[in-house]
C-alpha positions as CSV (number, residue, x, y, z in Angstrom):
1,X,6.4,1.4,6.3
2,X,4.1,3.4,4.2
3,X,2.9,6.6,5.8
4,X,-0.8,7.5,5.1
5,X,-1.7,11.1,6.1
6,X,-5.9,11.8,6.1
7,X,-6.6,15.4,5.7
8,X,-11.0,15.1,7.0
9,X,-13.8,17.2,8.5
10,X,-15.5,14.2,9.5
11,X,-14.5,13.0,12.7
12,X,-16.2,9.9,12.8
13,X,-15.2,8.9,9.5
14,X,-11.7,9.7,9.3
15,X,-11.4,8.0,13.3
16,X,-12.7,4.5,11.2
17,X,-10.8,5.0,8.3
18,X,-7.3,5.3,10.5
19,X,-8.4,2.1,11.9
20,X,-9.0,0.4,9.0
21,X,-5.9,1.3,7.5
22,X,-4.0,0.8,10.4
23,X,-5.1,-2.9,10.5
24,X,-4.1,-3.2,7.2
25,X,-0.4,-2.5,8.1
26,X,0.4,1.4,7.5
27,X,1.3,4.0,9.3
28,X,-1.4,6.6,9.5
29,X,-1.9,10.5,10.6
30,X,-5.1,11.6,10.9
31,X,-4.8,15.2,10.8
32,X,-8.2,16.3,12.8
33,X,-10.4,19.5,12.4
34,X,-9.7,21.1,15.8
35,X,-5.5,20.7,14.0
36,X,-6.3,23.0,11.2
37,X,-9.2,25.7,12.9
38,X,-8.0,28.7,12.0
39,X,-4.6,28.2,10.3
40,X,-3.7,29.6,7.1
41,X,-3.7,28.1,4.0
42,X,0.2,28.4,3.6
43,X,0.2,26.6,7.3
44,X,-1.6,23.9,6.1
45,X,0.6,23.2,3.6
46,X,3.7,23.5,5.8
47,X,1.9,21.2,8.2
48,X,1.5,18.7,5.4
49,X,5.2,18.7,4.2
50,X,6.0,18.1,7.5
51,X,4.7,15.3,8.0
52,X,6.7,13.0,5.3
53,X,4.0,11.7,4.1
54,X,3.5,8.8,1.2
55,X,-0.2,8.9,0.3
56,X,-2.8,11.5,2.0
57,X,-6.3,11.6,1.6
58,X,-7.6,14.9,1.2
59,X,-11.3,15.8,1.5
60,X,-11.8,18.7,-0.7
61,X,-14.9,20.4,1.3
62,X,-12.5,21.2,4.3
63,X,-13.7,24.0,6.5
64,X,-11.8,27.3,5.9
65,X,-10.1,25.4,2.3
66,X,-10.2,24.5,-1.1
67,X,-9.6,21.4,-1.2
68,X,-8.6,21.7,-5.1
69,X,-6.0,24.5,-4.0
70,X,-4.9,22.8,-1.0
71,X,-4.1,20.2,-3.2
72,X,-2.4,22.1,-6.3
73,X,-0.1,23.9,-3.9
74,X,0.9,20.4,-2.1
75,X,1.9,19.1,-5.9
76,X,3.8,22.3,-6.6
77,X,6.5,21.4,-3.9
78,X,6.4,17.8,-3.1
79,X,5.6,15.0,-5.2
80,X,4.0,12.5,-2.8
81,X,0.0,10.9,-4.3
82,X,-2.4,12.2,-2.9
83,X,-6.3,10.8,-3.3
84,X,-9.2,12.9,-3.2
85,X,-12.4,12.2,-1.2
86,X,-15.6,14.0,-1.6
87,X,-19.3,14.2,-1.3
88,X,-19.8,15.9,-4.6
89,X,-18.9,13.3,-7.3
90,X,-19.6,15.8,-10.8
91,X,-17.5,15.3,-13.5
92,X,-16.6,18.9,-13.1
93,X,-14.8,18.2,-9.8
94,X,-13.4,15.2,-10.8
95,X,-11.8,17.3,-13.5
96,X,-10.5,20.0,-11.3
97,X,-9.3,17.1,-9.0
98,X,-7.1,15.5,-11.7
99,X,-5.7,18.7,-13.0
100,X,-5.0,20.1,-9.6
101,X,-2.3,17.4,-9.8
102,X,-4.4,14.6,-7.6
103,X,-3.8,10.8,-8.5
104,X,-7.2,9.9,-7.8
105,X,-10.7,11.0,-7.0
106,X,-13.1,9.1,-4.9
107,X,-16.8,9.9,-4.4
108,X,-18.2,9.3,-0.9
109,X,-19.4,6.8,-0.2
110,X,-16.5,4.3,-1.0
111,X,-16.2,0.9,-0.4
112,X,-13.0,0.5,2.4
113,X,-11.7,-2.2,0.3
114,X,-11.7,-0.4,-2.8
115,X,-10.2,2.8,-1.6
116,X,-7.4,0.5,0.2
117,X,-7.1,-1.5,-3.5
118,X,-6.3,2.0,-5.3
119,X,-3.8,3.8,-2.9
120,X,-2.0,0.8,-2.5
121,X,-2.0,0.6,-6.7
122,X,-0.7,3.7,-7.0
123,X,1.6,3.5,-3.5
124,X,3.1,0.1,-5.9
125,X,3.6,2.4,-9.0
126,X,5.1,5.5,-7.3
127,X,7.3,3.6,-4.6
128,X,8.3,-0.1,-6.1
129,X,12.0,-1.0,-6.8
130,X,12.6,-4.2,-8.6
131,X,14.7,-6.6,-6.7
132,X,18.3,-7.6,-8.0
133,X,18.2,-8.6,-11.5
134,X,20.3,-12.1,-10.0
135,X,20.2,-12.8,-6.3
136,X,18.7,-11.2,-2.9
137,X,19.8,-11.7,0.1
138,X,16.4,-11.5,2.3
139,X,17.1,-11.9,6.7
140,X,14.4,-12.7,8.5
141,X,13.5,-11.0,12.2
142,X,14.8,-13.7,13.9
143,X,18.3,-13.9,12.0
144,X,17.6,-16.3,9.6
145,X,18.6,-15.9,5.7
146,X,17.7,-17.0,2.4
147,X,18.4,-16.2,-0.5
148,X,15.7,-15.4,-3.6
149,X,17.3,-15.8,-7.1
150,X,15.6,-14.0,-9.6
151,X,17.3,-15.3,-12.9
152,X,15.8,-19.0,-12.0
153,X,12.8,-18.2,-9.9
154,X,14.0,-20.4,-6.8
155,X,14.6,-20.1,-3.1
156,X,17.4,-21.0,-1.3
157,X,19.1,-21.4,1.9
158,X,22.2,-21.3,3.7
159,X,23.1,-25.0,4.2
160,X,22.3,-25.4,0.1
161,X,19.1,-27.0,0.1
162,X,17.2,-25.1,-2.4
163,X,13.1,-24.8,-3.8
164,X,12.2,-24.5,-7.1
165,X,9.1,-22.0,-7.6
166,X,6.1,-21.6,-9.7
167,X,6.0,-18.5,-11.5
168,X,2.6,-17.1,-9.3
169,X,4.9,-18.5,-6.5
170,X,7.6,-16.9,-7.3
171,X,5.8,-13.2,-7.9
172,X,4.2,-13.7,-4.5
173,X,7.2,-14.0,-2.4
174,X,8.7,-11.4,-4.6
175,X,6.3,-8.9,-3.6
176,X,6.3,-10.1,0.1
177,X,9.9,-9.5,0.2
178,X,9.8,-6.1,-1.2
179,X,7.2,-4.8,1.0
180,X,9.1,-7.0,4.3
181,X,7.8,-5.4,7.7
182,X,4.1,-4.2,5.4
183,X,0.7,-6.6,5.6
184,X,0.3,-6.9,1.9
185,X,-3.6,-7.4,1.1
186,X,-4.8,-10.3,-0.9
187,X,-6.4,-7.5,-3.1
188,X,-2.9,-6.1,-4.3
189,X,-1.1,-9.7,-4.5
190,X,-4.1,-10.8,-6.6
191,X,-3.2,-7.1,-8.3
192,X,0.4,-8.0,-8.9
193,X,-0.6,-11.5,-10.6
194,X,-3.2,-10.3,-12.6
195,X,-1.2,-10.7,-15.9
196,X,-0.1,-13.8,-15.5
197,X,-2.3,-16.5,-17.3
198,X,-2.2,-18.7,-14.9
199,X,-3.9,-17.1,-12.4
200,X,-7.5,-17.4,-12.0
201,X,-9.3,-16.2,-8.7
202,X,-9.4,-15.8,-5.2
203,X,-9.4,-19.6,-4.5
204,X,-6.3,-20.0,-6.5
205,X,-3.9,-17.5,-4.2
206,X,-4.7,-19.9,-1.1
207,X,-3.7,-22.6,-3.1
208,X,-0.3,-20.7,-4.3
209,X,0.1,-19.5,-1.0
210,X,-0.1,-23.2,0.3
211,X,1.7,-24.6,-2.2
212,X,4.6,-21.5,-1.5
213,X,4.5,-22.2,2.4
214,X,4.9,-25.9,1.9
215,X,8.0,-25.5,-0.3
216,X,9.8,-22.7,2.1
217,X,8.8,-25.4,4.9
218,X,10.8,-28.1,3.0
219,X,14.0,-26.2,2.9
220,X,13.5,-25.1,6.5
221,X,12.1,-21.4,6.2
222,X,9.1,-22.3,8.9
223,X,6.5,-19.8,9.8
224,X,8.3,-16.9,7.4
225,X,4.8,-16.1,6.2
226,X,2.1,-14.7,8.7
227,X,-1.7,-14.6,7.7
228,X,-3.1,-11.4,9.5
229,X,-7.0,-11.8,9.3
230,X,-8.8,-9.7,7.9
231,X,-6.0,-8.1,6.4
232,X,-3.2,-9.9,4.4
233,X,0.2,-11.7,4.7
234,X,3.5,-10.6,6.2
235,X,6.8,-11.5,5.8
236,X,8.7,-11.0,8.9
């Protein structure tokens, strides 16, 4: 599981945005103001690097920091994204963002959705393995196995009986399986699809995600894919 860290002055807003992300699937620390009062700059990093994070947002108008430091310090001795957030959206700090080592730079206000649609773009960039270039073996919580061949884009379990996919199928439970355990938004699997021809909108991922359901049902993989509202699918 992904571990989001959000480095914020505003209470409020960085309480809301560890729910939001937390219903999306990750792992979050919100690192609060009353965390960091007085602290050094050199324990603020330590506190950071302790906390094994894989993404953090990171206000740049922190009380008592520089944001653009804070952040140029943290890419000196780990290598981990990190996003920036602020209120002052100038070209000027969006340059000194970027060449402070930051992956991003997002102006307040941001759109949830959008913010969640570009950390988990770069979390898929800086994090993703490929599966096996033949076959996976993929368990399920309750013990069950199948097994995803990735030369011929088919499913397959135990007893033989086997499902031939769709190629927008076939990416889909790819990318379920290699983020197993994670809610995966409909914004990234739409994300991961994007370059495929066939795929058009929103309406057609429900249809590939019936169509995918229906075919793992056939060959007795029930219930392997759970719809978590609001937020995504899992593959448990």
């Amino acid at each position: 599981m992904y571990r989001i860290g959000i480095l914020e002055d505003d209470l409020k807003m960085g309480s809301e945005l560890k729910i939001f992300l937390e219903n999306a699937g990750y792992e979050v620390r919100f690192i609060e103001p009353a965390e960091y009062k007085g602290i050094s700059e050199a324990e603020m990093i330590a506190l950071l690097l302790g906390e094994e994070l894989s993404l953090l947002l990171l206000d740049i108008g922190l009380p008592g920091f520089d944001g653009i430091r804070v952040c140029r310090e943290l890419r000196a001795k780990s290598s981990f994204p990190v996003i920036m957030i602020t209120s002052d959206s100038s070209e000027v700090t969006e340059l000194m963002s970027i060449e402070s080592g930051a992956d991003d730079f997002i102006p307040k206000p941001f759109n949830t959705r959008i913010l969640l649609a570009r950390m988990e773009g770069i979390l898929r960039r800086v994090y993703s393995t490929e599966l096996l270039t033949d076959r996976k073996e993929v368990f399920l919580e309750d013990g069950r196995l199948f097994v995803l061949d990735n030369a011929k884009a088919r499913v397959s379990v135990k007893e033989g009986e086997e499902a031939e996919l769709t190629k927008n199928e076939f990416l889909i439970l790819k990318l379920l399986v290699k983020n197993q355990g994670r809610v995966v938004s409909r914004d990234e699997i739409m994300a991961e699809l994007w370059d495929n021809e066939d795929f058009v909108d929103d309406n057609t991922l429900t249809v590939n995600m019936t169509r995918l359901r229906s075919k793992l049902d056939q060959i007795g993989i029930k219930e392997a894919i759970a719809t978590k509202r609001g937020a995504g699918y899992i593959l448990n």
